[in-house]
N, C-alpha and C positions, 0 to 999 in steps of 0.2 A: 504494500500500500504506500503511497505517497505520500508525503506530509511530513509530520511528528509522531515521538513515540514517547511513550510511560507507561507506569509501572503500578500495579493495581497493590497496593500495599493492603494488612488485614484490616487496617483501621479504613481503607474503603468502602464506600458502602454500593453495592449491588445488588439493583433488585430487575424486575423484568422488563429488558430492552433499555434500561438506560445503568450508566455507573457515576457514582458523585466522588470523586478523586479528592483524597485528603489534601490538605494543608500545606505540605513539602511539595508532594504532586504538581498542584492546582499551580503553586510560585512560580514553577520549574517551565510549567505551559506556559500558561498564559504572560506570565511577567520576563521571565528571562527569554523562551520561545519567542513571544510574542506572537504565540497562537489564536486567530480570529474566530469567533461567532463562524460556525459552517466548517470548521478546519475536518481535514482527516486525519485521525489519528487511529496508532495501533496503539491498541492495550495491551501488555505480556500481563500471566498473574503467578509467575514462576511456577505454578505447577501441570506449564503440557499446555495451557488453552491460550493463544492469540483471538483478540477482540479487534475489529473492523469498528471504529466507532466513527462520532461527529460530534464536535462543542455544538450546544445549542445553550448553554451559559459559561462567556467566557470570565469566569468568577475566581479571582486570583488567591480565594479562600476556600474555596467549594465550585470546582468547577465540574460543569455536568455535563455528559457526553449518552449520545442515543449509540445503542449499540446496534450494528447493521448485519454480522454475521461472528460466527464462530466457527473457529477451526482448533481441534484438538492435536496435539502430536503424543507420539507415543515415545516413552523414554526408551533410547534404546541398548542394548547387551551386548557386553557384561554391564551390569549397574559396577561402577569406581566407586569406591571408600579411598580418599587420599588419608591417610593416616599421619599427619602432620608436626613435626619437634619443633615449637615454635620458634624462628631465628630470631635474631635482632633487627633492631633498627626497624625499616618499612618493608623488608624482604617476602617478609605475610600479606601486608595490602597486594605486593606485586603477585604471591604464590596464587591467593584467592581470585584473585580476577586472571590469570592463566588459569586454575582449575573451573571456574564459571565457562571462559571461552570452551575450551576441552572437552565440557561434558560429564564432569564427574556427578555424580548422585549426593556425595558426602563431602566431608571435609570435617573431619576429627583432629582436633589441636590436643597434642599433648605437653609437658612438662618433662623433660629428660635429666638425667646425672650429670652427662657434661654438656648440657643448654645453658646459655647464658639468661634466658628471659624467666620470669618466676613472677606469673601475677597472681593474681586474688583481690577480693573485693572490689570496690568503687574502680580501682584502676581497671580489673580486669575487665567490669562492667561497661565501664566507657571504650574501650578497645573491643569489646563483641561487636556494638552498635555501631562502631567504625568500623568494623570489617563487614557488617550485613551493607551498608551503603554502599562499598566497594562493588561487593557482588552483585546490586542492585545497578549501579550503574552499567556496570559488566555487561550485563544481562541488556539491560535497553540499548547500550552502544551496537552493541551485535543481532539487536534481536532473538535473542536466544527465548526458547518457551518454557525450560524446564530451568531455574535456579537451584543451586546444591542447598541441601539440605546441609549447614552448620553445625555442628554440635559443640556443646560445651564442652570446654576443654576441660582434661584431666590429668592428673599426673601418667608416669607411664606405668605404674603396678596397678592402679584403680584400671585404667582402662584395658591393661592388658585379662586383669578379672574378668571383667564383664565382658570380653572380649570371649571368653572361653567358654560361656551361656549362649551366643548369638549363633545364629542360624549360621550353616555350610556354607563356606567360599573358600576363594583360591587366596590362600594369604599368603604376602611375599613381601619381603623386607627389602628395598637397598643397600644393598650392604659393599663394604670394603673392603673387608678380609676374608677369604677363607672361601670364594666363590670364582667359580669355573663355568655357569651356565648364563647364559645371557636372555634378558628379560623376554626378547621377543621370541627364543625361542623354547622358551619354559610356556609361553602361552601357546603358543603353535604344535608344542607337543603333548598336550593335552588327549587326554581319550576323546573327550567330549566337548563342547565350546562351554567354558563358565560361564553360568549366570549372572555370578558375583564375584567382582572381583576386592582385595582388602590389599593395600598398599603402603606399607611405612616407609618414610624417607626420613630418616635421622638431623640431628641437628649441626651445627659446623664444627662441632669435634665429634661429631660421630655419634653414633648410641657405644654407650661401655659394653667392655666386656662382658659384665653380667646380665646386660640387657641382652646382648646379642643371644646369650644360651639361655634363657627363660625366654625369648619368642624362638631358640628354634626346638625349646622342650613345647611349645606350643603348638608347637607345626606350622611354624612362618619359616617360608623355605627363601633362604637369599641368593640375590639374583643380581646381576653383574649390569650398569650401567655405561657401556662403551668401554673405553681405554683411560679415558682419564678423568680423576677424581673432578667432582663435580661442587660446585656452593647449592647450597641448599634449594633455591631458587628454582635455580637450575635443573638441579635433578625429579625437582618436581615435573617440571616444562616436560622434561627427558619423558620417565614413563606415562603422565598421561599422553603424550600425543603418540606414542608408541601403539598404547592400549585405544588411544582413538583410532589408528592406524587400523589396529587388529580388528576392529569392529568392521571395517566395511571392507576387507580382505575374506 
């Protein structure tokens, strides 16, 4: 579609054939856009459905948009779990909005032994909300229909627990040491194409020693990223576009 694009946040309100675009929204159109009475606009709502719509109030507090059609997409397979050591600095705004472009389904932030980041409370709180914007923007820059699903970040014992309750997938760690097979052909050799895939990428000193043998007592099989050691960023970029590769192969 033509025109402009936004993003149907949950505080939007939709009801039949028309949608009322929250407060950030509504600025973001009509004031910074400079979106008209009659514009066309797409809607994404991060989960799978683009909205064909039209302002019919261009209201830079509640703008209201008639909806013309709907089209669903389907997510598609393997569903990605990036499994995330949070870096420093802004290398996470960068990772999240490559994992948005990409296609991942998840985005699991952990807390590692030798990471330098350690949040909690208010701080942490205000860095979630900056990283869901990111992915929001992500998402309307490209158009994309499905947004990752975030999760709260955890250390890495909490989450490798809970990790060991969750339903069957292909779990693979990037790792540095100790690995001989290469990621895209640890997927290609598969019996069967995964459903799901679970992905750890370490933080820039690596996951420790102990962490490496408690995920591969877990049966997180590691898998070899190229030839040369990668920043963290990077090695995100690295396997999901691999694993987006694998998808339409």
């Amino acid at each position: 579609m033509a025109g402009y694009r936004s993003f149907l946040f949950p505080e939007a309100e939709l009801g039949s054939g028309y949608a009322v675009l929250d407060a950030r929204e509504s600025h973001h159109l009509v004031r910074v856009f400079r979106a008209p009475v009659g514009a066309e606009v797409e809607l994404l709502d991060g989960q799978g459905r683009c909205y064909a719509a039209r302002i019919v109030e261009a209201d830079a507090k509640r703008a209201r948009l008639a909806i013309e059609s709907i089209k669903e997409h389907k997510r598609q397979r393997p569903e990605v779990t990036l499994v995330q050591a949070v870096p420093k600095g802004k290398a996470m705004d960068l990772i999240l909005r490559m994992a948005s472009e990409l296609g991942a389904a998840a985005i699991q932030p952990i807390f590692t032994a030798q990471g330098e980041v350690q949040l909690s409370g208010d701080r942490l709180a205000t860095k979630l909300g900056k990283w869901r914007l990111t992915m929001v923007e992500a998402c309307k820059q490209c158009g994309l229909p499905w947004m990752p699903e975030l999760k709260a970040p955890l250390s890495f014992e909490t989450w490798l627990e809970q990790d060991k309750g969750s339903p069957a997938a292909l779990r693979l760690v990037a790792g540095l040491v100790g690995v001989s097979r290469p990621l895209l052909e640890v997927i290609e050799t598969q019996p069967e194409a995964p459903q799901t895939v679970r992905i750890a990428v370490g933080p820039e000193g690596d996951f420790s020693v102990a962490e490496y043998a408690d995920l591969s007592a877990a049966d997180w099989q590691a898998v070899q990223l190229g030839t040369n050691v990668l920043r963290a960023e990077t090695a995100a970029a690295y396997v999901l576009s691999v694993l987006d590769q694998a998808k339409r192969t």
